[in-house]
C-alpha positions as CSV (number, residue, x, y, z in Angstrom):
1,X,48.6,85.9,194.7
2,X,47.4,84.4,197.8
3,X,46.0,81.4,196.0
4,X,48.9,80.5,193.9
5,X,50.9,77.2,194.8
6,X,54.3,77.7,194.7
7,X,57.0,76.4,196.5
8,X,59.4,79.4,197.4
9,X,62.8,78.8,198.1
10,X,64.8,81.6,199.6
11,X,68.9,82.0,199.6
12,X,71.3,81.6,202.6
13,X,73.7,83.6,203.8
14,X,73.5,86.7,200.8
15,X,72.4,90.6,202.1
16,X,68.7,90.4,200.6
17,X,69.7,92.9,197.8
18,X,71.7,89.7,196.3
19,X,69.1,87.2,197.3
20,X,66.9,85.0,194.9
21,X,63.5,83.3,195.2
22,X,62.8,80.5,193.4
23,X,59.1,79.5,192.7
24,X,57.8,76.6,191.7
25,X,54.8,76.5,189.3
26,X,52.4,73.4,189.6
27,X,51.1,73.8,186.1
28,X,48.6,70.9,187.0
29,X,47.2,73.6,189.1
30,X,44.8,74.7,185.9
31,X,42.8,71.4,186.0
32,X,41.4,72.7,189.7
33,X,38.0,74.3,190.1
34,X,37.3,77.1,192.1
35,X,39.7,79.0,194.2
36,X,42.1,76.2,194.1
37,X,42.3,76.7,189.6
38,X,46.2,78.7,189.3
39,X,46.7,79.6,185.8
40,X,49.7,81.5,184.8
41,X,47.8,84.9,184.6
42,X,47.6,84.5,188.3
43,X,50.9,84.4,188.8
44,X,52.9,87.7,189.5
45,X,55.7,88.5,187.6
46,X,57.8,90.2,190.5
47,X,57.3,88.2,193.1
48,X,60.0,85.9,192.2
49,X,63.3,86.3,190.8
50,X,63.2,82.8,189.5
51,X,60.2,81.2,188.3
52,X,60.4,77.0,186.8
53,X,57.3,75.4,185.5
54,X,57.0,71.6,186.6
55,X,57.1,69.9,184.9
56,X,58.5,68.5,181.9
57,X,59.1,64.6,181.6
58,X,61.6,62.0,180.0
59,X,60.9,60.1,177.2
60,X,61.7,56.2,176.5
61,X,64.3,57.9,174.0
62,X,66.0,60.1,176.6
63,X,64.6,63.3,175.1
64,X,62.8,65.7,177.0
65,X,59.0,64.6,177.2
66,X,56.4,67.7,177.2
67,X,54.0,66.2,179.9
68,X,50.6,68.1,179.0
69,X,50.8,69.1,175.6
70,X,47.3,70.7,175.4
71,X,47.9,72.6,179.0
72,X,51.9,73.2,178.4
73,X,51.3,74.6,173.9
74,X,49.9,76.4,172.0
75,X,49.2,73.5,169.0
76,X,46.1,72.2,168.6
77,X,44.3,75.0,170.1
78,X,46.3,74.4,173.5
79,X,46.4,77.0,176.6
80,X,50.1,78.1,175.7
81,X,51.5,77.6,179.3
82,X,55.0,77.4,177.9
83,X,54.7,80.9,176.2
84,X,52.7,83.0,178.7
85,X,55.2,81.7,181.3
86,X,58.0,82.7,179.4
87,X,56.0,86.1,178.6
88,X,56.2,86.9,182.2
89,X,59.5,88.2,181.2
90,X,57.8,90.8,179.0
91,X,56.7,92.6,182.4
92,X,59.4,92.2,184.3
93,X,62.8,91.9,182.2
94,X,65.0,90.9,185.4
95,X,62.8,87.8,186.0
96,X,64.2,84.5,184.7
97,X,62.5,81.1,183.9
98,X,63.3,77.9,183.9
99,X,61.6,74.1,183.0
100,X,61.7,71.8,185.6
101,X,61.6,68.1,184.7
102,X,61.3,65.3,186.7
103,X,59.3,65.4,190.2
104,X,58.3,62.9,192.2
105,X,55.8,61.1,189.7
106,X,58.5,60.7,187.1
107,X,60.7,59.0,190.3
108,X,64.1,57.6,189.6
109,X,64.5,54.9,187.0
110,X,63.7,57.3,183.9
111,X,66.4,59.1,185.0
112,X,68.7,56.2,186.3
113,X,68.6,55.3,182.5
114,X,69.4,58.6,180.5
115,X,71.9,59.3,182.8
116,X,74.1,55.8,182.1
117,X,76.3,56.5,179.6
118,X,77.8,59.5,177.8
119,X,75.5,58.7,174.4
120,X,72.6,58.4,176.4
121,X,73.1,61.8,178.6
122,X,73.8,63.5,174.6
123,X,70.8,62.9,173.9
124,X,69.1,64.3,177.0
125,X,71.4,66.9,177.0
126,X,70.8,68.6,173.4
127,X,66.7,67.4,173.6
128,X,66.7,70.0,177.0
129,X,68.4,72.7,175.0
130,X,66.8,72.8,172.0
131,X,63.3,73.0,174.2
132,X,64.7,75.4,176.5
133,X,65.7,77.3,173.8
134,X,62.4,76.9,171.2
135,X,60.2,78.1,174.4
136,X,62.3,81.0,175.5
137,X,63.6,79.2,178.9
138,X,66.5,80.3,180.9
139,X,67.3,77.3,182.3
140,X,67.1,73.6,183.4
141,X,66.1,72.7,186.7
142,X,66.6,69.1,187.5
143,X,64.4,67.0,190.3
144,X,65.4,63.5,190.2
145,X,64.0,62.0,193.3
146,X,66.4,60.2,194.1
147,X,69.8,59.2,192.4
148,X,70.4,55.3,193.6
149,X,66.7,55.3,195.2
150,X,63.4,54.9,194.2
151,X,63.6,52.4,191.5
152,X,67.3,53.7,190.7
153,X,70.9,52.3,190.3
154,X,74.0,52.0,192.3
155,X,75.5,53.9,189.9
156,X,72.7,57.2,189.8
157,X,75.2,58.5,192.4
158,X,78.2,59.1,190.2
159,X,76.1,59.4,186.9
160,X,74.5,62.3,188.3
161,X,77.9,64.2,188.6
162,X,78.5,63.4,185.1
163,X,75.1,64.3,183.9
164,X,75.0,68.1,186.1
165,X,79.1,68.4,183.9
166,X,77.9,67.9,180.8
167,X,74.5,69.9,181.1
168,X,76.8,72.8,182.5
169,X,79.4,72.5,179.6
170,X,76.3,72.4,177.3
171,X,74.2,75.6,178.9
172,X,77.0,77.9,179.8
173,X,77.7,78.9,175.8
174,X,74.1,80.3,175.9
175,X,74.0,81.5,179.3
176,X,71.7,79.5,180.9
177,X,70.9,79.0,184.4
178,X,71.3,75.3,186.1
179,X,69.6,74.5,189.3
180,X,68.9,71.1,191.1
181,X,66.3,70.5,193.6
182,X,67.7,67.8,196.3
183,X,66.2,65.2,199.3
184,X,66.9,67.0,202.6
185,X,68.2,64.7,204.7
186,X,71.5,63.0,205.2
187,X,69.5,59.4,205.5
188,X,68.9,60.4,201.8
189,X,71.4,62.6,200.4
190,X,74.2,60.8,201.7
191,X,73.3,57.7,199.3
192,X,72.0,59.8,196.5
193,X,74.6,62.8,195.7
194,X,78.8,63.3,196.4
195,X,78.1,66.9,197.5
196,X,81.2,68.5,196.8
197,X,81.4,67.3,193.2
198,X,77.7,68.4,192.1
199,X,78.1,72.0,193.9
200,X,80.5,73.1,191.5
201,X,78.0,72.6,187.9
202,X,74.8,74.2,189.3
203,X,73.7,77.8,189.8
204,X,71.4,76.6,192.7
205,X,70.2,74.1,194.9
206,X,67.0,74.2,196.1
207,X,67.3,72.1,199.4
208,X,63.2,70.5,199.9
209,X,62.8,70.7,203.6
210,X,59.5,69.9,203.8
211,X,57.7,66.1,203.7
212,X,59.7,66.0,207.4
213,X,56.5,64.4,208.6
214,X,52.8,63.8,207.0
215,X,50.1,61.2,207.8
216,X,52.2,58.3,206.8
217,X,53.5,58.8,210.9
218,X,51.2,57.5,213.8
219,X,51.1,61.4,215.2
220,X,51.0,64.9,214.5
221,X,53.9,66.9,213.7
222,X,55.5,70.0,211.5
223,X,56.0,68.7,208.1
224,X,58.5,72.0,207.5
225,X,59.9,72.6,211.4
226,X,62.5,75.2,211.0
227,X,64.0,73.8,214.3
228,X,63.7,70.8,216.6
229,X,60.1,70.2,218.8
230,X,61.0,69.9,222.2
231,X,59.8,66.7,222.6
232,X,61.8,65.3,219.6
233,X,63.8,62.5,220.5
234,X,65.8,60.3,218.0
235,X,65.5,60.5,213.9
236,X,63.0,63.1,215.0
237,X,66.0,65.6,216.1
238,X,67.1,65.4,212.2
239,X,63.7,65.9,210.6
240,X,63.7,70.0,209.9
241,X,65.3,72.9,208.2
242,X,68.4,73.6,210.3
243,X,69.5,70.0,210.3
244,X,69.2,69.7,206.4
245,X,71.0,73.0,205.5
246,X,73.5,72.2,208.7
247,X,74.3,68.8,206.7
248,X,74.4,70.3,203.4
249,X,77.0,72.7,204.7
250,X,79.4,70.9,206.2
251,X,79.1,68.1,203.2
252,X,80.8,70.8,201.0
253,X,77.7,72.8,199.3
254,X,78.5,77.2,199.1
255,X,75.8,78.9,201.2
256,X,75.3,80.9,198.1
257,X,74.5,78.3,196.1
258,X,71.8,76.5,198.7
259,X,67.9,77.4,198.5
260,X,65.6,77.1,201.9
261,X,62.8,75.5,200.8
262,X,59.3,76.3,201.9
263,X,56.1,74.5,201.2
264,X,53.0,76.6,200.3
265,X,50.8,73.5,201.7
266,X,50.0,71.6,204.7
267,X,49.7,68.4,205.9
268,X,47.0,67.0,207.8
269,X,46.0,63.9,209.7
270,X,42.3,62.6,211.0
271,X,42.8,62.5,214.7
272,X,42.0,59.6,217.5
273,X,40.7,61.9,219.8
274,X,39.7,65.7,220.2
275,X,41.7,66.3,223.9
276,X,45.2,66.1,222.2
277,X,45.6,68.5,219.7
278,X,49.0,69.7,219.3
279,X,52.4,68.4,218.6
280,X,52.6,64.2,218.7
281,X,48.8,63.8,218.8
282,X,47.8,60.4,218.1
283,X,46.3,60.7,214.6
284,X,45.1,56.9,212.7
285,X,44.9,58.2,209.3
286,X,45.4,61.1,206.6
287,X,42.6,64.2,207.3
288,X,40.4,64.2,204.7
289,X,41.0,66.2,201.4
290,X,40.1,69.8,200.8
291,X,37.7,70.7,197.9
292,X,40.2,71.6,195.3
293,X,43.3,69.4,195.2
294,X,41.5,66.6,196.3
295,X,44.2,64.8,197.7
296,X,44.2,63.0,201.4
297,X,46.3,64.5,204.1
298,X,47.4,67.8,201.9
299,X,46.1,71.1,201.8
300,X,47.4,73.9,199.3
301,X,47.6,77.4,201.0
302,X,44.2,78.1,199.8
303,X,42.5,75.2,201.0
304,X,44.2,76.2,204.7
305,X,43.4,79.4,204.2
306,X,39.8,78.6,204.0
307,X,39.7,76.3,207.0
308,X,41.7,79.1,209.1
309,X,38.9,81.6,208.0
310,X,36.0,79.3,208.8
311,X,37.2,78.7,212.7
């Protein structure tokens, strides 16, 4: 399980007999070689109470969009990811899972547009339940990243209220689960969501406080600080767990509803010098990528397992 890249998300303030943990399934996981390939054989059905492949897209026609039809079914000779995800169930009845659309690569403005009218959310609405139910899903978890940013509209903010009503109306005749995934910060969330009104349609909200900091800053630093450095002056002070879930509190979201998130990756940076090596090191680019995921300045939990084993 060690291997696996998931981002688990924990519950606040519930005795750990009423907890939930929410993991994240990077289904593009399958195309990597090595010990960096995830399939969903590797994944263990009890180690989650809440499992959500990511993810499905949006189509030009508001419907839900599969995104890798050879990876995600079983037509066409395809690796069935859909079904032996869902299948999990079969070893562990209690588990539930969910599809995930959206993520960061699908960004705003695909949303921004399905979300503008009442016709146009109808559509989306009855494409995600006839999928969720053709595939044996639980649930819908929505990441839009962000409402009103990214290529968005003034109006995301409001639509998205209207868009989490209606998919709750829809999904609660068949029981199904609704959970958002949401920007951290109040920079962010305050332009993006009216708290209050969204807490009361989903099941949970899976708050991402991680991407505090990466190589895109001139220095070193936790990119998933549960508390304040103590060197961190200014915005800095704001950037890690207990700030995000403190703002998502007092905004108006139930601790029962919110999800800590936590990253099962790293971020790294190439440094300026080898003296300074800790917190606010001067760093002048993104370290380089690890063999499997291939991708500047990250490392999945494999890849930094491998580099903690070699030193």
């Amino acid at each position: 399980m060690w291997k696996t890249l998931l981002l688990t998300v924990v519950a606040l303030a519930l005795p750990v007999t009423e907890g939930a943990v929410l993991c994240y399934y990077e289904s593009w996981a399958i195309y990597r070689m090595g010990e960096g390939k995830v399939t969903v054989d590797d994944l263990d059905p009890f180690a989650c109470t809440h499992y959500l492949y990511a993810f499905a897209g949006i189509n030009p026609d508001n419907t839900i969009k599969v995104n890798d039809p050879w990876a995600d079914l079983c037509t066409g000779g395809g690796l069935c990811g859909y079904k032996k995800f869902t299948d999990m169930k079969n070893k562990n009845a209690g588990l539930l899972t969910l599809l995930s659309v959206g993520g960061w690569n699908v960004g705003s403005p695909a949303f921004s547009v399905m979300a503008a009218t009442a016709a146009t959310r109808s559509v989306f609405i009855m494409s995600a339940i006839s999928t969720l139910r053709a595939h044996n899903f639980d649930g819908l978890d929505v990441s839009w990243t962000y409402p009103t940013l990214n290529g968005g509209a003034p109006q995301d903010k409001d639509n998205f209220v209207n868009l989490l009503r209606e998919l709750e109306v829809a999904m609660t005749s068949d029981g199904m689960v609704l959970t958002i995934s949401v920007a951290p910060t109040m920079e962010i969330a305050s332009q993006a969501y009216h708290i209050p009104s969204i807490s009361q349609y989903v099941h949970f909200v899976s708050v991402m406080t991680y991407n505090f900091h990466g190589p895109w800053d001139p220095y070193t630093h936790h990119h998933s600080a549960l508390y304040p450095f103590i060197n961190d002056t200014g915005n800095n002070l704001y950037l890690n767990a207990n700030e995000a879930i403190r703002y998502w509190l007092i905004s108006g979201m139930p601790a029962h509803k919110m999800m800590l998130g936590v990253p099962m990756f790293g971020r790294c940076w190439t440094l300026n010098g080898v003296t300074n090596t800790g917190y606010y090191a001067p760093a002048s680019q993104a370290g380089p990528p690890g063999p499997w995921t291939s991708q500047w300045g990250y490392m999945s939990f494999a890849e930094a397992s491998l580099c903690s084993t070699s030193h």
